[in-house]
N, C-alpha and C positions, 0 to 999 in steps of 0.2 A: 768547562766546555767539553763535551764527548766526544772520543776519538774519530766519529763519524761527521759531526759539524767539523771538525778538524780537516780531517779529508776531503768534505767539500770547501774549503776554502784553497786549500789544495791546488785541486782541479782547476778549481775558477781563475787559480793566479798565474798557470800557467797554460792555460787559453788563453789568458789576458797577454801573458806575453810573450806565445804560441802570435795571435794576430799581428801583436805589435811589430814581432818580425815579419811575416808574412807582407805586411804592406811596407815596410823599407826593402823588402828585395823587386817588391812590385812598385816601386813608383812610379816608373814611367806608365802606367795605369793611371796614377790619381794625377799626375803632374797635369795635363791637357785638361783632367775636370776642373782641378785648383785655380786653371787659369784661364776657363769659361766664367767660374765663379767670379775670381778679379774681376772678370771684364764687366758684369754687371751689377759688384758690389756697391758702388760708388751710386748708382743712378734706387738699387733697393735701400740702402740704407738711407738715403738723405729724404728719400719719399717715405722710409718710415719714421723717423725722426717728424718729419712735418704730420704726420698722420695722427700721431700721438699727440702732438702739440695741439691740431683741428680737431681731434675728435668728441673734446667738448662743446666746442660751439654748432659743429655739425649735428650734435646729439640733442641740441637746447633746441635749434631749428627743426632736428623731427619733430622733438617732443610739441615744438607748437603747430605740428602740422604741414611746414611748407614742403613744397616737394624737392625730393631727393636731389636731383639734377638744379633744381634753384637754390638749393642749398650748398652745393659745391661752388656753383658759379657765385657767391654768396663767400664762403672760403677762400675760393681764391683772388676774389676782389679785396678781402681783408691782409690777405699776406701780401699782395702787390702793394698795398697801400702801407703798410709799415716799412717792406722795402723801400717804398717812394719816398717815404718820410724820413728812413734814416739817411739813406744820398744826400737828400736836399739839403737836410740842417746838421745833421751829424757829420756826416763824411769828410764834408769840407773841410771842417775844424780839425778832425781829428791829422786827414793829411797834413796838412800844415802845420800842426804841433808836431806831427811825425818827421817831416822835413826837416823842421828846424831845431829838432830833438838829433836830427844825426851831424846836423852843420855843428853842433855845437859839442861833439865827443871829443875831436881833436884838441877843443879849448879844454877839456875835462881832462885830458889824459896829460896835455901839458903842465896845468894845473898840480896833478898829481907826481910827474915828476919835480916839480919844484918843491911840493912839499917833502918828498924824500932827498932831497938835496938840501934843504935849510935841516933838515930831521941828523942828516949826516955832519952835516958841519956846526952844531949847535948842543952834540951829546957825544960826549967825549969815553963817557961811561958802557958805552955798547959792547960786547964782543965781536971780535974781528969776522967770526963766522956767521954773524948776523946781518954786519956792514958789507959782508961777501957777496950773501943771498939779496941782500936789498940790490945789490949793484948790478948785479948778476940779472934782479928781474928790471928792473929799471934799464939797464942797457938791452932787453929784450923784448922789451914792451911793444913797436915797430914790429918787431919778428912778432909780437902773438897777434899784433891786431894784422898783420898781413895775413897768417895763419886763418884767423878766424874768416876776414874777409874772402880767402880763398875757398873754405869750407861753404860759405853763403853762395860762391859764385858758382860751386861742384855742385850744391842743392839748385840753384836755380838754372843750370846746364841741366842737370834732370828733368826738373819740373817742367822746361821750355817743351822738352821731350817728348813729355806725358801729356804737353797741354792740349792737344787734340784731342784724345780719348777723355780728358778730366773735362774738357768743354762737351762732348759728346753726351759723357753721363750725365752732368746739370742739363741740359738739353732736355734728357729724358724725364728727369726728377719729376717735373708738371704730368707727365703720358702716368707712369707711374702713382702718383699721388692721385689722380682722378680714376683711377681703377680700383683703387685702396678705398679710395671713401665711397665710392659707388657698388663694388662688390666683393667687399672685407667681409662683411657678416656671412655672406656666403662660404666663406675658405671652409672653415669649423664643420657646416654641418657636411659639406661633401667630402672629407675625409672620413667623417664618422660616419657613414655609412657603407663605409666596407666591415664595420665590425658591428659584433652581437649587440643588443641593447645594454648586458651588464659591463661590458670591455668599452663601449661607445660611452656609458655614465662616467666609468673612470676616467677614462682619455680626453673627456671635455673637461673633468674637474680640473686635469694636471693643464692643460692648455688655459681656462681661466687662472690659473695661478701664472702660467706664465707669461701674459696678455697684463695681468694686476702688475706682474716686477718692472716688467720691460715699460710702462705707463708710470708706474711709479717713482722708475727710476727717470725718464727722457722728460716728463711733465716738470719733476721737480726738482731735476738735478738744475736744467735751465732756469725755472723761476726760483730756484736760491741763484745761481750765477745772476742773472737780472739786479735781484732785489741786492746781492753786494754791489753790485755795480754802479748803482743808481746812490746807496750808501758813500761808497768809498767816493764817487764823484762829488758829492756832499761837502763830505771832509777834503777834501781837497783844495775846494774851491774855499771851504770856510778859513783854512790855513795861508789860501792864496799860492797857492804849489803850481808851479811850471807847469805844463805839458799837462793838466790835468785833464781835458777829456780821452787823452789816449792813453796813460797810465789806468783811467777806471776800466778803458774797456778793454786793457791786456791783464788785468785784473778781473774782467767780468769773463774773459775767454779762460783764464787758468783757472780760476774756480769753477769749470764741467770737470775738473780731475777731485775727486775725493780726497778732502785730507789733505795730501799734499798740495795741492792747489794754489791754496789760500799764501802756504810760504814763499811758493812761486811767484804770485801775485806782488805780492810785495818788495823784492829785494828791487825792478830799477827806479820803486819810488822810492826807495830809501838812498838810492845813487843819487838821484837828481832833488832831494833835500838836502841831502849833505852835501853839495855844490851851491843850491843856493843859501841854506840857511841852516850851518850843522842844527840849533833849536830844534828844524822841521822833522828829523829825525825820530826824537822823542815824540812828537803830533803824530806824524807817522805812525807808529806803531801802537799811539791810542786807538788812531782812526783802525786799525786794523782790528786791536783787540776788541771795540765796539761793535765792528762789522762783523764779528766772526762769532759773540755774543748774541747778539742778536738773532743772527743766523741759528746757531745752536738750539736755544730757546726758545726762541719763538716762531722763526720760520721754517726750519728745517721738518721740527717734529708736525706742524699744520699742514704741509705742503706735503711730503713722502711718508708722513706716519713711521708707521712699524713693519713695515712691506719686505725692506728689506733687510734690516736686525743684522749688520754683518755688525763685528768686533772692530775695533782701529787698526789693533794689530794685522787683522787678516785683510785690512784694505790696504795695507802697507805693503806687506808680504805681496800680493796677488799684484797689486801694482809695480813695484819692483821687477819682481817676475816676468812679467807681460812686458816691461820695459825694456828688461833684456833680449827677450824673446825677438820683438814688433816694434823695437821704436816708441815714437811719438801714440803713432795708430796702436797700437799695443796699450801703452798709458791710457788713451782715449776709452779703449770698448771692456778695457781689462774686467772691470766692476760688473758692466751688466749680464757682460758675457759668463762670469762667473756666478751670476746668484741666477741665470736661468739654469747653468750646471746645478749650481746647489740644490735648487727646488725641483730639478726632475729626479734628481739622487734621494732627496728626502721625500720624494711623492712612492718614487718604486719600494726605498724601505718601510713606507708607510700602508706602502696596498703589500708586500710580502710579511708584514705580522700580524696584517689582519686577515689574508687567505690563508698563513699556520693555525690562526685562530680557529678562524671558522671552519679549516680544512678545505678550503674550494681555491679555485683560482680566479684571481679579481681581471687581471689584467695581461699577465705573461707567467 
């Protein structure tokens, strides 16, 4: 590399973090933006989520012609109605397996102090520092589930909190979502017409790429979560497993997380096998490695293709990351948020070696 690429890398690194300071000494600047943003995160994101999810059958409906506005109202009779359908026949069930999934932890935990208590009085061979920690948590176990139960009750003392504003933005989601399918195509070309035709071709290419991830990712992140879901319900029920329609669908809600997901999904079936039927355990974690098979092979690659190409590693990594960063929401957006990062980082070094190339400027 010559001393002059040198030197512009240089420059560039400390602009880079020239700015970076620049807006920590400014924050109270972005702080009030940050949190205009907040305020109608919640009602854009769940009305693009749904948007993504309609915009094929909204597209099937052009394509035979009906019009625009009957096509929405068309949409949103579809989503009400699977709504309608999972209340009626779903919901119910799943409460009440949820009910009686918590009436019956205290019997699980009892349980499980007894089994550390015949474990202590029946193995003579232990070390003292082992029979300490066992005692140790076993006498504390009260203390952790009060702990935990107090953390549930500090989260839902928040939530109570936010629930106005979180009921405001679902409110909105529909206002939203009917302005997205009725005047989404629009967005593209009125931006692109503040720029030249050559800078206008570029800037549409990088926008259809990133219209293809953010599609790629919300269309089929969800129908793989579905399709385990519907899987691991299966197995379930073929086992004859407790609680099984609300283990599939804390199973079908963990697998929208990449990767890790899937291991999420699994550990409280594996708690409430090994309660009813240690056997279920080993079933268990067929039904998993078959769901998660299947997924790989055959659903995954038909449904998202090659759109997104991230590493395991780098979903790991990025998740982690975002985990520490943001929480739960953090985990959640980590993935797509970052392959729109990657794909406009790989579109800009893709238009700057080919305007070295050709000597001209494509874009910036």
């Amino acid at each position: 590399m010559t001393q002059k690429r040198w030197f512009q890398f240089f420059i560039f690194f400390i602009c880079l973090f020239t700015l970076i300071f620049l807006i920590s000494i400014t924050h109270f600047i972005f702080t009030p933006v940050l949190q205009l943003i907040g305020a109608v995160a919640l009602p854009i994101i769940g009305a693009g989520i749904l948007y993504y999810l309609t915009r094929p059958l909204m597209n099937l409906l052009l394509k035979y012609k009906v019009p625009r506005i009957l096509s929405i109202i068309i949409v949103f009779l579809v989503i009400i109605g699977v709504a309608t359908l999972f209340i009626v026949f779903i919901w119910p069930i799943a409460r009440d397996q949820f009910d009686n999934l918590m009436d019956s932890i205290p019997g699980m935990v009892n349980t499980v102090e007894g089994w550390i208590g015949y474990w202590q009085e029946n193995i003579a061979l232990v070390p003292d520092q082992v029979i300490d920690a066992i005692n140790n948590f076993a006498n504390d176990i009260p203390g952790h589930i009060e702990s935990v139960l107090n953390n549930v009750f500090g989260f839902l003392g928040s939530f109570i909190g936010q629930l106005v504003s979180i009921i405001a933005g679902i409110i909105l989601v529909p206002f939203f979502l009917f302005f997205m399918l009725k005047d989404g195509e629009r967005l593209v070309p009125f931006i692109l017409q503040f720029f030249s035709k050559k800078k206008a071709d570029n800037l549409h290419d990088l926008l259809s790429k990133i219209d293809n991830v953010l599609s790629s990712f919300i269309q089929g992140q969800l129908l793989v979560s579905f399709a385990v879901g519907i899987l691991l319900l299966i197995g379930y029920f073929a086992i004859g497993l407790e609680y099984a329609v609300v283990l599939a669908l804390f199973g079908m809600m963990m697998n929208v997380i990449p990767f890790l997901g899937p291991y999420i999904a699994v550990i409280p079936a594996i708690l409430v096998a090994g309660f009813q039927d240690p056997m279920n355990i080993i079933w268990i974690a067929i039904i998993m490695f078959v769901a998660q098979q299947l997924e790989s092979v055959f659903i995954s690659p038909n449904v998202m293709g090659q759109a997104l190409n991230l590493h395991p590693l780098t979903v790991i990594t990025v998740i982690l990351a975002a985990g520490s960063i943001a929480g739960f929401l953090g985990i959640l957006f980590a993935i797509p948020v970052y392959a729109v990062i990657r794909t406009i980082a790989i579109h800009f070094y893709q238009t700057f070696v080919e305007s070295r190339k050709n000597k001209d400027d494509a874009l910036i």
